[in-house]
C-alpha positions as CSV (number, residue, x, y, z in Angstrom):
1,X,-6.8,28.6,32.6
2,X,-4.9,29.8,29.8
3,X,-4.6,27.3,26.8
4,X,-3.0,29.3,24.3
5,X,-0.3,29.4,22.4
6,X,1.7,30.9,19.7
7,X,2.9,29.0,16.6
8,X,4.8,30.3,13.6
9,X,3.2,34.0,14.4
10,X,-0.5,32.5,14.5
11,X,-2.1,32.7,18.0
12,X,-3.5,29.4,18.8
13,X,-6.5,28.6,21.2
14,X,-4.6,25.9,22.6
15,X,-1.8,23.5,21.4
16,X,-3.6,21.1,19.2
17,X,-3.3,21.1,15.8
18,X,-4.9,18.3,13.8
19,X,-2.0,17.1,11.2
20,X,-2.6,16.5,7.3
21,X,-5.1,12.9,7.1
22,X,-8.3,11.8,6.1
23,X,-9.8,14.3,9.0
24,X,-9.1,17.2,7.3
25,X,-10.2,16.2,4.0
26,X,-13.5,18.1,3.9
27,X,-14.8,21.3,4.7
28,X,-17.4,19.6,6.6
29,X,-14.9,17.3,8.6
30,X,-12.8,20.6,9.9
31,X,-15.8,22.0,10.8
32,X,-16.3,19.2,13.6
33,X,-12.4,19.7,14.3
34,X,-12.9,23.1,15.2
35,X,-16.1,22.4,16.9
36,X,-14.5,19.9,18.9
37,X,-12.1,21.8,20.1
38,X,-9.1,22.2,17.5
39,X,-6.9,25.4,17.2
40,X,-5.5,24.7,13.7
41,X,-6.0,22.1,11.2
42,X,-3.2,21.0,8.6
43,X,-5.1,20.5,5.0
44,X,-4.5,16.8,3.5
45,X,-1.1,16.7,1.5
46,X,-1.0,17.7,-2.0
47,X,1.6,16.0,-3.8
48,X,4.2,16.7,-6.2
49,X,3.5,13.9,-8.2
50,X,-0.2,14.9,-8.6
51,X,0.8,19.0,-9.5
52,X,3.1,18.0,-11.6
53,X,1.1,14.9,-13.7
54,X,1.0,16.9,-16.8
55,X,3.9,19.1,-16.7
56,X,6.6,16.2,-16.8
57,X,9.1,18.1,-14.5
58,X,9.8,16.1,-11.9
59,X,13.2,14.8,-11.7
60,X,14.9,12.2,-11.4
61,X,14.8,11.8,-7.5
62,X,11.3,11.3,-6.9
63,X,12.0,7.9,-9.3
64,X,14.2,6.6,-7.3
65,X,12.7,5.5,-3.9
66,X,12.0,8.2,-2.8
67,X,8.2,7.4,-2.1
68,X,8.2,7.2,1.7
69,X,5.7,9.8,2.6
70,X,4.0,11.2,6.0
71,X,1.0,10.4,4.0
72,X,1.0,7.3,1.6
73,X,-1.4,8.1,-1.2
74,X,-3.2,4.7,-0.2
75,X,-4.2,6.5,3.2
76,X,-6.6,9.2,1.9
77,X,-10.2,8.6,0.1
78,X,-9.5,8.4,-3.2
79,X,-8.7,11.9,-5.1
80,X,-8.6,12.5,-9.1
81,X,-5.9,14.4,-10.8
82,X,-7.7,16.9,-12.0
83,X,-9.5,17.6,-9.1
84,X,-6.4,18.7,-7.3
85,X,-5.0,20.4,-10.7
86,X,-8.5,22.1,-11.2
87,X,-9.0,25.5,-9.0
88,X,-12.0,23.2,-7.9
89,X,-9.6,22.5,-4.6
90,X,-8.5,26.2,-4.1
91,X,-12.1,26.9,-4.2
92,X,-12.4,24.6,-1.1
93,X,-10.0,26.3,0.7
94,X,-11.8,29.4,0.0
95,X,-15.1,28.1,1.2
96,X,-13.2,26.7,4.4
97,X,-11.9,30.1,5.3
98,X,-15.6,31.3,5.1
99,X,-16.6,28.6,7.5
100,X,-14.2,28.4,10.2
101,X,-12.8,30.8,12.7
102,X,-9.5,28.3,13.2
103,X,-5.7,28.6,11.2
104,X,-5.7,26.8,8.2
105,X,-2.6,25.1,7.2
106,X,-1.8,23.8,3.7
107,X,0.5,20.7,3.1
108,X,3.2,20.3,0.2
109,X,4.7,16.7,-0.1
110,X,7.3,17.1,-2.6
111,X,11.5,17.0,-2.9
112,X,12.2,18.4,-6.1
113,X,12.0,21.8,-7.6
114,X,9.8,21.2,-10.4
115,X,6.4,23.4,-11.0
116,X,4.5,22.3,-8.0
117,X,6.6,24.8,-6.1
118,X,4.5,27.6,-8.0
119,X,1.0,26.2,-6.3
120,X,2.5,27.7,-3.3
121,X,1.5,31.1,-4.2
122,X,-2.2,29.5,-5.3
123,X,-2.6,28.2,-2.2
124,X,-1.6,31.5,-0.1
125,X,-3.9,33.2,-3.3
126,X,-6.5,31.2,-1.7
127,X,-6.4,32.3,2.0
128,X,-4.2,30.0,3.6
129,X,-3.1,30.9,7.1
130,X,0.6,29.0,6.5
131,X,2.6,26.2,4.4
132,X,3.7,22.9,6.1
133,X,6.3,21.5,3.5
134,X,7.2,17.9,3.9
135,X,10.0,16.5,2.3
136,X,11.0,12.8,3.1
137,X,13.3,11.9,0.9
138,X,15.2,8.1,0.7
139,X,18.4,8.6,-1.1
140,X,18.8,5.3,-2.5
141,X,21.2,6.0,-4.6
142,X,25.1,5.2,-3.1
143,X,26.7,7.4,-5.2
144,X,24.9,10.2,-3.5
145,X,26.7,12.1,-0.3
146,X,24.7,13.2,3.1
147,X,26.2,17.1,1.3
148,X,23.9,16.6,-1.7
149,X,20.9,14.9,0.2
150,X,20.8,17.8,2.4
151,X,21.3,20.2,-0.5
152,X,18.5,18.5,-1.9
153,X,16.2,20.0,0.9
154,X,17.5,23.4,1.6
155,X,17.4,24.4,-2.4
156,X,13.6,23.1,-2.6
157,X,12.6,24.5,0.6
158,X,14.6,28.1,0.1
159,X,12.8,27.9,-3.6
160,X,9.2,27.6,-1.5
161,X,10.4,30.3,0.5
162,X,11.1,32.5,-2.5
163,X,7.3,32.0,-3.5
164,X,5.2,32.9,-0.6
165,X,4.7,35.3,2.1
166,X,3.3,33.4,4.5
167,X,4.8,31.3,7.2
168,X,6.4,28.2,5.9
169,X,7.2,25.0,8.3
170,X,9.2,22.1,7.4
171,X,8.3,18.7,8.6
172,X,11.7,17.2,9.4
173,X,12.8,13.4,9.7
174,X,15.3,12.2,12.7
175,X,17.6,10.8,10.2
176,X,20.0,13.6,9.3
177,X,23.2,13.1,10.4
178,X,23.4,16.5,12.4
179,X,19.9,17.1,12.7
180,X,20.3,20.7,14.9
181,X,22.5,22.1,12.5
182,X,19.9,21.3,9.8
183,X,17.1,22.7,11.7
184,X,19.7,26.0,11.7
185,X,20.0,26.0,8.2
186,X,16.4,25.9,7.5
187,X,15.4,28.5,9.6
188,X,18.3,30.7,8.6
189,X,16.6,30.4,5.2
190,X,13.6,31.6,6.8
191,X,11.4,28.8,7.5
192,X,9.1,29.9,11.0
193,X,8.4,26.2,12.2
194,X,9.6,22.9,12.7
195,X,7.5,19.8,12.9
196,X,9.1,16.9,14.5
197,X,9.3,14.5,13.2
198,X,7.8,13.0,10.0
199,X,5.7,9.8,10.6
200,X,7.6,7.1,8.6
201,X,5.7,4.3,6.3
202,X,7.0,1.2,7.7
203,X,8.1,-1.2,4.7
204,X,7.2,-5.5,4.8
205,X,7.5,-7.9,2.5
206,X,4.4,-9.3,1.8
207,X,5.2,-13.6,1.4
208,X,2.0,-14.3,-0.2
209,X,3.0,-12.3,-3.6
210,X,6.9,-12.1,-2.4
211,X,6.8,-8.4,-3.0
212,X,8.0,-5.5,-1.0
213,X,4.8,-3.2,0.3
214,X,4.3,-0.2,2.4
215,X,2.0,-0.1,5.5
216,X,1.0,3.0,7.8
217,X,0.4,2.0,11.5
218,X,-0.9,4.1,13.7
219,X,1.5,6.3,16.4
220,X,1.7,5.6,19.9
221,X,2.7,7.7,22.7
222,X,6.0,5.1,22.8
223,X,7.0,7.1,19.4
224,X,7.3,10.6,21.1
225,X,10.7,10.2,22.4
226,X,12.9,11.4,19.6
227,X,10.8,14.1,19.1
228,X,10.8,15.1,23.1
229,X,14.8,14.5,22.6
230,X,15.5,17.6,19.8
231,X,12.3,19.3,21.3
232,X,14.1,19.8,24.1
233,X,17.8,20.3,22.1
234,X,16.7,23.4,20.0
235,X,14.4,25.1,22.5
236,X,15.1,29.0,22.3
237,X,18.4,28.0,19.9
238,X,16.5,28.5,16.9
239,X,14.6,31.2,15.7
240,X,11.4,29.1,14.5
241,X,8.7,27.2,16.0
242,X,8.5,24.5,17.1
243,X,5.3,21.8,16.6
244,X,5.4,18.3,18.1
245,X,4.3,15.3,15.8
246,X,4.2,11.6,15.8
247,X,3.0,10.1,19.3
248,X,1.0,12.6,20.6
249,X,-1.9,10.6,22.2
250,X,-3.0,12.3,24.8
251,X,-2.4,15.1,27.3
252,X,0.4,13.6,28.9
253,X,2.2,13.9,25.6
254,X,1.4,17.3,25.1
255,X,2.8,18.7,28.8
256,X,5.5,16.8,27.8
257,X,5.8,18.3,24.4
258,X,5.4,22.1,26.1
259,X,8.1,21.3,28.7
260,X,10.3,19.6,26.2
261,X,10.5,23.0,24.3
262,X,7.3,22.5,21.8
263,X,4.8,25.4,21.1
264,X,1.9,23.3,19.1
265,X,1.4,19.5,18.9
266,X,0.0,17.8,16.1
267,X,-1.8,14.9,16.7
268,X,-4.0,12.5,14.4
269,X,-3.8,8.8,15.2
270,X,-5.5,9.7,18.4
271,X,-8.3,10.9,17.1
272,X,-8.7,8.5,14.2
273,X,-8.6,5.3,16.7
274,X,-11.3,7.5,19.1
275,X,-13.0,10.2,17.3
276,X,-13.1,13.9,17.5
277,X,-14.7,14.2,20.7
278,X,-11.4,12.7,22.0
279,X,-10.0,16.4,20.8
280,X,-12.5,17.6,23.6
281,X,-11.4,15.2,26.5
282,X,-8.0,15.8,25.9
283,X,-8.2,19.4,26.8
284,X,-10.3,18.5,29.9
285,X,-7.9,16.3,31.2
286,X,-4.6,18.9,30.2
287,X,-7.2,21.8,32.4
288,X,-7.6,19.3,35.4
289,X,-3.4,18.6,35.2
290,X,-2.4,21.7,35.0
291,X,-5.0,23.3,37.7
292,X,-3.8,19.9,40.4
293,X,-0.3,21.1,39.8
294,X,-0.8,24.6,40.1
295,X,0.1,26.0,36.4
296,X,-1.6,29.3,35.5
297,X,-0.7,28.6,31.1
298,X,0.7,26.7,28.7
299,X,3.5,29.6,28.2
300,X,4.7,28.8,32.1
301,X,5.6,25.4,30.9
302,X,7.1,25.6,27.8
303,X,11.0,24.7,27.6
304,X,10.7,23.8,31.4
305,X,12.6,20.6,31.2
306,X,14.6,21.3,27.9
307,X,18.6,21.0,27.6
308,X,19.4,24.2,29.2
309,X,16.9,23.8,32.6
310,X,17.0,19.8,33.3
311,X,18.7,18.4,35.7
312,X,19.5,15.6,34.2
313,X,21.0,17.0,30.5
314,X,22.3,13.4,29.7
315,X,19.2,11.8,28.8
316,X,18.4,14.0,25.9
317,X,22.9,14.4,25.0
318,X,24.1,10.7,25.5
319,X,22.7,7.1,24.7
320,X,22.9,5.7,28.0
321,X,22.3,2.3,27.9
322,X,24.6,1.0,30.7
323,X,23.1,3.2,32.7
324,X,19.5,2.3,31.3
325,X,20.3,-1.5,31.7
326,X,21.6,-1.0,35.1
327,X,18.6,0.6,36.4
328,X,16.2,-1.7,34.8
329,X,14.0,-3.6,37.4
330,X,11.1,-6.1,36.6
């Protein structure tokens, strides 16, 4: 059975890549990854905020609500400034490319185009396979058009892109207003991979302190379906990658994923709820599918049931409730 698969120009084992989080945090944790059965792990966030500490040049958006990240700083064991500022942590990621046989992936969390853009080139200095830039961005401010917003990302990621020569993927949110024509523009700057979509922090009012607070919640396979949506939308009309994110549970997600139009998944909740043998069952159960129904490799599935092959287009192009409603039985 042929698990493999290709993502951003890296040849994968199979689709799962394990997403920036506490689980790929240490050299030591990775190493179970991979032993597990992992093709590519996506380094913990580094984030603007923490690069730039001492060099004061991060502007004015990043002070203005714009702190809704894939990876709240609250969700990671506690890091030091200095210790990310240090080459201490590009010393890691050489030591990790020593150790493991698996794609290494570093994350930038940023939105600005301050200094932290130039770690890009110390992190591909250290050995890093690819970038995954993230860039959530909550433009608060009403003065501020969708034009600008989305100016906002292209001129940061196109500056990234200026910086490095390895493969760069953005990790896009749902919420622009024409998200395929974004997805164009990115990769016409150049960026090799999409990852969709960025896991949002969900925001509560606490009523014991009657203050507003941020709280991460783990995925579930419920939250897949705007990803299995554009998935399926920009299948072979791009000329990047695309990785699955945010609901991917179990192998059920991930054949729906490949046939969607996805090449990789990245999955992390998962294994965080169940540990990383659950990596290891996961691909069991995606062998024992795929030999019951008679698929020979992941590439035979992929884009199967995207825009231009279903049979049933309007569920990814139209909000059919109506129809939805009118179906519904108990």
């Amino acid at each position: 059975m042929d698990l493999t698969t290709r993502y951003m120009g890296l040849k994968l084992k199979n689709p799962i890549i394990v997403g920036a989080s506490p689980l790929t945090a240490t050299v030591e944790s990775i190493q179970e990854l991979e032993k597990n059965g992992a093709a590519a792990v996506v380094l913990h966030s580094i984030f603007e905020e923490q690069i730039n500490h001492e060099m004061h040049e991060i502007d004015h958006f990043l002070f203005h609500g714009s702190e809704d990240y894939a990876e709240a700083l609250g969700y990671f064991p506690e890091v030091t400034l200095s210790n990310l500022e240090s080459e201490h942590y590009l010393d890691e990621i050489s030591k990790l490319k020593k150790c493991v046989n698996i794609p290494i992936i570093a994350s930038l969390n940023g939105v600005s185009k301050g200094g932290w853009i130039k770690y890009a080139t110390k992190l591909e200095d250290a050995g890093v396979d690819a970038l995954e830039l993230n860039i959530t961005y909550i433009p608060t401010d009403i003065e501020l058009s969708s034009r600008e917003v989305e100016s906002l990302y292209l001129e940061t990621v196109d500056a990234v892109l200026q910086s490095v020569n390895i493969p760069v993927s953005i990790k896009m949110n749902a919420v622009f207003s024409a998200p395929a024509n974004m997805a164009k523009q990115f990769c016409d700057l150049g960026v090799k991979g999409l990852v969709l979509f960025d896991k949002p922090v969900h925001v509560d009012i606490d009523l014991d302190v009657l203050n507003s607070l941020q709280n991460i919640h783990y995925s579930s396979s419920k939250d897949l379906s705007e990803t299995l949506r554009w998935s399926a939308i920009l299948y072979k009309r791009i000329n990047a990658s695309i990785c699955a994110s945010t609901g991917v549970k179990n192998h059920e997600d991930i054949l729906k994923s490949m046939m969607s139009g996805a090449d990789a998944v990245e999955m992390v909740s998962a294994i965080l709820e169940n540990g990383v043998e659950h990596i290891q069952k996961t691909l069991q159960d995606l062998e024992s599918w795929m030999i019951n129904k008679e698929y020979d490799s992941i590439e035979q599935m992929k884009g199967s049931i995207s825009l231009s092959h279903t049979s049933n287009p309007a569920a990814y192009e139209r909000a059919n409730y109506m129809r939805v409603l009118t179906d519904y039985t108990h």
